[in-house]
C-alpha positions as CSV (number, residue, x, y, z in Angstrom):
1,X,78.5,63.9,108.1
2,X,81.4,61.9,107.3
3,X,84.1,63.0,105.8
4,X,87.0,60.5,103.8
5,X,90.8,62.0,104.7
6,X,91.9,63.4,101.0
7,X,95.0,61.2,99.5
8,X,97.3,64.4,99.4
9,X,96.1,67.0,102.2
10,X,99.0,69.8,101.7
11,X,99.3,72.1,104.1
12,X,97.6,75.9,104.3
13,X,99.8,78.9,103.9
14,X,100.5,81.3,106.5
15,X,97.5,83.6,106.7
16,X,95.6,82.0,104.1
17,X,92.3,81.9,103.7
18,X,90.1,79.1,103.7
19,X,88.2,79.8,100.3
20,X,91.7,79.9,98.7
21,X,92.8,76.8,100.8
22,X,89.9,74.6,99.8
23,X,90.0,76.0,96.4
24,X,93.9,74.7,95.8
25,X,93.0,71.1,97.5
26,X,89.5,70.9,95.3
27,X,92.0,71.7,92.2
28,X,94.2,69.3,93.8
29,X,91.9,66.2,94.0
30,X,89.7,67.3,90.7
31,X,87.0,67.9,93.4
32,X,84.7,70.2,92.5
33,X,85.2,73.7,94.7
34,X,81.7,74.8,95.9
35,X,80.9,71.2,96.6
36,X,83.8,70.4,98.6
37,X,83.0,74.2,100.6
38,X,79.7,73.2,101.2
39,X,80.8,69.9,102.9
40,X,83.1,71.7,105.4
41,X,80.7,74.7,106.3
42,X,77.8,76.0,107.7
43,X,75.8,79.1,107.3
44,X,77.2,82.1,109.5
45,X,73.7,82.7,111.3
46,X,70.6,81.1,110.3
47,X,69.4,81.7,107.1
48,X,72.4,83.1,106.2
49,X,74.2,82.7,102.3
50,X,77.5,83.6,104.3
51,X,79.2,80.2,105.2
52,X,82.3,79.7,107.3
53,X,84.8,77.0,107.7
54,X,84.0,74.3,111.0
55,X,87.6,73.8,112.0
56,X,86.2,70.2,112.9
57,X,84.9,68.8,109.1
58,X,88.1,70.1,107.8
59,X,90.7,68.9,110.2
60,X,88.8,65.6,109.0
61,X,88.8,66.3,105.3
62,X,93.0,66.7,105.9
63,X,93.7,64.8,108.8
64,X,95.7,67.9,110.1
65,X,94.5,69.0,113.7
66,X,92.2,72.1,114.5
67,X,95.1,73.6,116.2
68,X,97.6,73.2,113.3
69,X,95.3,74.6,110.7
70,X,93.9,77.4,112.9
71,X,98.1,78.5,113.1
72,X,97.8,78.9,109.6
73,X,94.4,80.5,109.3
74,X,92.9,83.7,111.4
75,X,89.7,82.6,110.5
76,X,89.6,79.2,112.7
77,X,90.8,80.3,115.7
78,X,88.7,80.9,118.7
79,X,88.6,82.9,120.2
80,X,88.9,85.2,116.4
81,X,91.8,87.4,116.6
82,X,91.0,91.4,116.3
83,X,89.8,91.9,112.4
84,X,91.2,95.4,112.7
85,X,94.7,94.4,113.1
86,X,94.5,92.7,109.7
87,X,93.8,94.5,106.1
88,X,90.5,93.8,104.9
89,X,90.6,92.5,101.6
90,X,92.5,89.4,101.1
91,X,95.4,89.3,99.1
92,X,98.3,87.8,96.9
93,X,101.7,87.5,99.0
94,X,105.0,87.0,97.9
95,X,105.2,84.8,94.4
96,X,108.3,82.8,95.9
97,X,106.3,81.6,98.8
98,X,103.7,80.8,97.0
99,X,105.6,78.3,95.2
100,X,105.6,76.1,98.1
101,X,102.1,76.0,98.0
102,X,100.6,73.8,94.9
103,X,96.9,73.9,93.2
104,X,96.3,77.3,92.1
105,X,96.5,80.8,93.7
106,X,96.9,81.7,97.6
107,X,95.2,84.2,98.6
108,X,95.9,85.5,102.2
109,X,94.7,88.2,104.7
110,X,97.7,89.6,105.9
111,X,98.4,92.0,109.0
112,X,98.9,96.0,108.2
113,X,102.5,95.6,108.7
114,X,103.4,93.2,105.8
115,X,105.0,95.0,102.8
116,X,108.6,93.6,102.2
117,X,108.9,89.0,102.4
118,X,112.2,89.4,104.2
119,X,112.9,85.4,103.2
120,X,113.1,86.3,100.1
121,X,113.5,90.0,99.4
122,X,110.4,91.1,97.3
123,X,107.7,93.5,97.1
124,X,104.6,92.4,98.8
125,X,102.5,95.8,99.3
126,X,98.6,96.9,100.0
127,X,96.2,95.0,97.9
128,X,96.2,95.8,94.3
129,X,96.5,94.5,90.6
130,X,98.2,90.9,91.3
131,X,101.2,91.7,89.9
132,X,104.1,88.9,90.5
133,X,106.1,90.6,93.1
134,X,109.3,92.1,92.7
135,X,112.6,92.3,93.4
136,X,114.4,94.3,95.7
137,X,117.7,93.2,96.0
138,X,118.3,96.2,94.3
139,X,116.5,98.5,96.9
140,X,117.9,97.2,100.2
141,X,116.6,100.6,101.7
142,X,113.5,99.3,101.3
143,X,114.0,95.6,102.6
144,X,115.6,97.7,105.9
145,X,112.6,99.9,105.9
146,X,110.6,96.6,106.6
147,X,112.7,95.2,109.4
148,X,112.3,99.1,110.9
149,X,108.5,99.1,110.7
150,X,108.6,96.3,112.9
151,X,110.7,97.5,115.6
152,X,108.6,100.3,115.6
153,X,105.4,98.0,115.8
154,X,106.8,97.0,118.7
155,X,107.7,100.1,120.5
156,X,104.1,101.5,119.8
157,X,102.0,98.9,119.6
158,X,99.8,98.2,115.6
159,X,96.9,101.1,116.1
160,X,99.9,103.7,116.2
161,X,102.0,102.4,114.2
162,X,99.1,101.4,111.5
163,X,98.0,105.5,111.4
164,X,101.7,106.5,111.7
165,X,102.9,104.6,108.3
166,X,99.9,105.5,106.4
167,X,99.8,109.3,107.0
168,X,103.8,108.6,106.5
169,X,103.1,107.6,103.1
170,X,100.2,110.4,102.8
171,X,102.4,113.0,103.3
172,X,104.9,111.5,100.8
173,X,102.4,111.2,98.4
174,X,101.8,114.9,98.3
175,X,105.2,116.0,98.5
176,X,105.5,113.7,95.3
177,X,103.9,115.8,93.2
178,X,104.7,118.9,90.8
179,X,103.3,121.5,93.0
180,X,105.5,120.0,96.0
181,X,108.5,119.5,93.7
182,X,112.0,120.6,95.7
183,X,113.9,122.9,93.6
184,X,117.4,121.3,94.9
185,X,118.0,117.4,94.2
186,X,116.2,115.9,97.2
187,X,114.0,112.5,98.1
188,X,112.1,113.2,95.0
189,X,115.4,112.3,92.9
190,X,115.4,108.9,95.3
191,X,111.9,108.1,94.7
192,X,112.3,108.5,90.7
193,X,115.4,106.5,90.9
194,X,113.5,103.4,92.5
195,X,110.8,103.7,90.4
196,X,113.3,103.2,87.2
197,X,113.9,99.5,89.1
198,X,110.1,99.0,90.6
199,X,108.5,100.3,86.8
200,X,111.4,99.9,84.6
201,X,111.0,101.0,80.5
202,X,110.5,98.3,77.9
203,X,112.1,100.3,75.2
204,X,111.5,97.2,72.3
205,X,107.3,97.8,73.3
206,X,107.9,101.5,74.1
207,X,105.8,101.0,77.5
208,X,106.0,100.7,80.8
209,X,104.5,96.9,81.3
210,X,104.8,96.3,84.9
211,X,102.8,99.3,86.2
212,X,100.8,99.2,89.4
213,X,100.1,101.6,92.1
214,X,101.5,99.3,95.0
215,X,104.9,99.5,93.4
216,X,104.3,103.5,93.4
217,X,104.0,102.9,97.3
218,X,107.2,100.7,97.7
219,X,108.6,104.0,96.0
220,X,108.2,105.9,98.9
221,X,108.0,103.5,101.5
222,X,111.8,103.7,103.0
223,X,110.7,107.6,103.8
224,X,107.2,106.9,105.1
225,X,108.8,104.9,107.7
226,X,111.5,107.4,108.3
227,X,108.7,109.4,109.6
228,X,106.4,107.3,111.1
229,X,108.0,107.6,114.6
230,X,107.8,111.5,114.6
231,X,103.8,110.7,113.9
232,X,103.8,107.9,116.3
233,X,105.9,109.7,119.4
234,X,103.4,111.7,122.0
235,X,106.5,114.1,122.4
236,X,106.7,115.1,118.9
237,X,102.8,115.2,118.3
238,X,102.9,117.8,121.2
239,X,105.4,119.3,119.7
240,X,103.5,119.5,115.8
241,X,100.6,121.0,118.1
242,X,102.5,123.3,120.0
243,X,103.7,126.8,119.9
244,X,105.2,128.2,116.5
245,X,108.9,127.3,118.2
246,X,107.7,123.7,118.4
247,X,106.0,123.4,115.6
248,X,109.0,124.5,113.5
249,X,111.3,122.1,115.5
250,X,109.0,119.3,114.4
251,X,109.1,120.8,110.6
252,X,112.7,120.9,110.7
253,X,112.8,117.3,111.7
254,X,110.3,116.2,109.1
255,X,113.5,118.1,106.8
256,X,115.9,116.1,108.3
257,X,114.5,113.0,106.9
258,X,112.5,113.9,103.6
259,X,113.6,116.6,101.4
260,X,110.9,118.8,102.5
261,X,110.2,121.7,99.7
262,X,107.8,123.5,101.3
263,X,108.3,127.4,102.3
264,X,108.1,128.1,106.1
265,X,107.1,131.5,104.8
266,X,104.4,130.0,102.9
267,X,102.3,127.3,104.1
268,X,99.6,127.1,102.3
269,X,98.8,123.8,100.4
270,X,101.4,121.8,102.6
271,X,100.0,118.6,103.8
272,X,102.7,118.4,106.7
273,X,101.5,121.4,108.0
274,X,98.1,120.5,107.7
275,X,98.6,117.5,109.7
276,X,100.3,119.2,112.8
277,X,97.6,121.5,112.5
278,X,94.1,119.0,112.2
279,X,94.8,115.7,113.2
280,X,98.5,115.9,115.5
281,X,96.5,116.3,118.8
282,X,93.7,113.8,117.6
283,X,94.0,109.9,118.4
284,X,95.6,107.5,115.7
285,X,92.9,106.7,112.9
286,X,91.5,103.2,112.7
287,X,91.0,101.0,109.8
288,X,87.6,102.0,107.8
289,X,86.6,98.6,107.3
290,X,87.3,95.5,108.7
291,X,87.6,92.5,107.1
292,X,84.3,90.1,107.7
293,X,84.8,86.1,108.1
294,X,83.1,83.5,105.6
295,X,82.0,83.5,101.5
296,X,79.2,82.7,100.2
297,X,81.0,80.0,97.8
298,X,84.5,78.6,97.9
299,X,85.3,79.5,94.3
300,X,87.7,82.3,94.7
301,X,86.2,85.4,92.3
302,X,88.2,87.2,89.5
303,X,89.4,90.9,89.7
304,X,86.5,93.4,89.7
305,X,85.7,94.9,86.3
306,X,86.2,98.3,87.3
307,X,89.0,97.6,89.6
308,X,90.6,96.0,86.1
309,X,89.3,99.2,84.3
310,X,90.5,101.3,86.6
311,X,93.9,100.0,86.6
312,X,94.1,99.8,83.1
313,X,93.6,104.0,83.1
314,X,96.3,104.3,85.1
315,X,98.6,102.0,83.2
316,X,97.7,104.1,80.3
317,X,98.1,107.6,81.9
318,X,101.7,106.5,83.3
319,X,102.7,105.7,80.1
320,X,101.9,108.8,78.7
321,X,103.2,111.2,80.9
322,X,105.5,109.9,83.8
323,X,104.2,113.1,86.1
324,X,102.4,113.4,89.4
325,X,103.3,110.0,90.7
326,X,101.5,111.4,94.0
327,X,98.4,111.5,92.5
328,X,97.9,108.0,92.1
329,X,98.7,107.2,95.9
330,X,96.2,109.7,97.1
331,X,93.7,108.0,94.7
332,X,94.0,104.7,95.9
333,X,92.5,103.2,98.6
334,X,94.8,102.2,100.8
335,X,95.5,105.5,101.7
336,X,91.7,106.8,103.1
337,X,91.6,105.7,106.4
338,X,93.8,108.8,107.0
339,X,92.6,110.9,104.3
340,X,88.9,110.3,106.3
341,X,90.1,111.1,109.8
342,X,86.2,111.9,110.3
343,X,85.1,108.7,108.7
344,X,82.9,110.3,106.3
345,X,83.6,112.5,103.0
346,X,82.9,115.9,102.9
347,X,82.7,116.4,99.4
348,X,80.6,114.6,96.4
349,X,84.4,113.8,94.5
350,X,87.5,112.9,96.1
351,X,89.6,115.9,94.7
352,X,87.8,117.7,97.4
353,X,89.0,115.3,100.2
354,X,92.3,115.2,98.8
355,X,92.5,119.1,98.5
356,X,91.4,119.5,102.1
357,X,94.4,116.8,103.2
358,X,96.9,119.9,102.4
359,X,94.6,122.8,103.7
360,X,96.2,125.3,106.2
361,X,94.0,128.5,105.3
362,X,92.2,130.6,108.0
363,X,89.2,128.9,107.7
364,X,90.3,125.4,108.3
365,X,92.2,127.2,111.5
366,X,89.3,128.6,112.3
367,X,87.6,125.3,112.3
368,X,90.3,123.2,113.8
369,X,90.1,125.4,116.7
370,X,86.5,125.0,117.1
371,X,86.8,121.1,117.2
372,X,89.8,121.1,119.5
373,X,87.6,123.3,122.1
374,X,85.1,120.8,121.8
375,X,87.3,118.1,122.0
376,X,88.7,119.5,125.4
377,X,85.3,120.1,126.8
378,X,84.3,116.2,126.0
379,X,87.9,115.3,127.5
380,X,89.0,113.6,124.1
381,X,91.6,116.2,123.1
């Protein structure tokens, strides 16, 4: 099949993916979408509705080489990079970028890494609502919090650094909550501070408009890097797993760098404490899902119903009551690779995983010692 070089062939974006890319140039051209994807793909296997990209039929359709739009695109390149090290569902980058980028929406499959466009200062996040981004010239400490989750991605290499930041923002997730409240001004005054910038009051429409949970996540995401080296570093994971001496130097640190309200006295319900406990001598937890290559039809879908229903309850609960910012973290998504250290949920609703996150009761010692045994008689401890 031959295929005619289009008049205007603009380039992909960075990490984009081909559905979105074909999309923009069909919109471009007034081609129409799914036939211009069928034209440069094949089924995945045979007999498959899954189609994916030949690198060939579309370096044609642009007249841009294989090698220039595989730079752009994961999804060309051969050999295919490791899935894991990217997020799994695709999703809207920074609105300023974008711009660059005519006919329609980009939609990209970004690394775990990417939360801050350090070109241009805004809010990029875990997938969610598709929000335009915002601004955080306000909030350098988050824009510095980016550049330091990369050094650290280099230090430790993605897999340590991709649990560390995740049960980083865990753990502040539960400490942002009423139950974890500090009675001193601490990191939760911080936290509320940003979100007055990320979520700010429209006081003519008596709401907050610009809700989402991913800005809840920028929130805390200066702190959840602050403590992604102590979850990262084998010296202080021995140390969380130690003796009581070591464990409370490894507390005390956790102090140091989040207001941490929790009782020494009284540990029970503290999710940092659970952690040293459960899952400080375990290996780093892996993505859940990874993301698979190839659609069925190059016509990029709309936002789930209930994703779009469940957003809107959370808009409307936030506007209600501006309480238990935590909550909504621990609800979304992004968060259960390390809520799910075993891979599979224990009980029929989340409140039950999310309960057992914090649990440091004699019973879950009990058990905890039971799997570490086992774990040092199959020589994975």
């Amino acid at each position: 099949m031959l295929l005619r070089t289009l008049p205007d062939p603009v380039p992909p974006a960075r990490h984009e993916i081909p559905p979105s890319y074909i999309s923009r140039l069909a919109i471009l051209h007034g081609l129409d979408v799914d036939g211009l994807w069928s034209q440069v793909t094949r089924p995945a296997h045979p007999g498959a509705g899954r189609r994916v990209v030949v690198p060939e039929r579309l370096a044609a359709l642009t007249g841009r080489s294989v090698h220039a739009l595989a730079g752009a695109m994961p999804e060309l390149r051969d050999p295919p990079p490791n899935w894991e090290m990217f997020r799994h569902q695709p999703q809207t980058g920074c609105h300023l970028c974008d711009t660059r980028h005519p006919g329609g929406r980009v939609v990209r499959l970004l690394p775990h890494h990417t939360y801050v466009c350090l070109r241009h200062h805004t809010w990029i996040g875990p997938p969610d609502i598709d929000h335009p981004a915002v601004d955080l010239t306000r909030l350098p400490d988050i824009i510095d919090a980016q550049r330091r989750h990369l050094l650290l991605l280099r230090r430790y290499g993605w897999a340590a650094i991709y649990d560390a930041v995740l049960t980083g923002l865990m753990l502040c997730a539960h400490i942002w909550s009423p139950d974890g409240r500090p009675v001193a001004f601490g990191t939760w005054d911080t936290w509320d501070d940003r979100l007055d910038i990320l979520i700010p009051f429209d006081r003519e429409k008596q709401d907050y408009l610009d809700f989402s949970t991913s800005r809840l996540f920028a929130a805390v995401y200066p702190e959840a890097v602050a403590l992604a080296p102590l979850i990262a570093s084998p010296y202080w994971r021995r140390l969380a797993g130690g003796t009581e001496a070591e464990q409370n130097r490894f507390f005390a640190e956790v102090a140091r760098r989040v207001t941490y309200p929790y009782k020494p006295t009284d540990r029970t319900g503290d999710a940092v404490a659970h952690w040293a406990l459960a899952d400080s001598w375990r290996p780093p937890s892996w993505p859940l899902i990874t993301y698979t290559p190839g659609r069925v039809r190059g016509t990029l879908p709309g936002l789930a119903a209930n994703r779009l229903a469940r957003h809107e309850r959370s808009a409307k609960w936030f506007s209600r009551s501006r309480r238990n910012q935590g909550r909504y973290l621990l609800f979304h998504g992004h968060l259960k690779p390390v809520l799910l250290r075993e891979r599979e949920d224990q009980y029929v609703k989340w409140e039950g995983t999310v309960w057992h996150s914090e649990r440091t009761d004699d019973l879950m010692k009990e058990q905890v010692a039971k799997m570490r045994r086992t774990a040092d008689e199959n020589g994975t401890g």
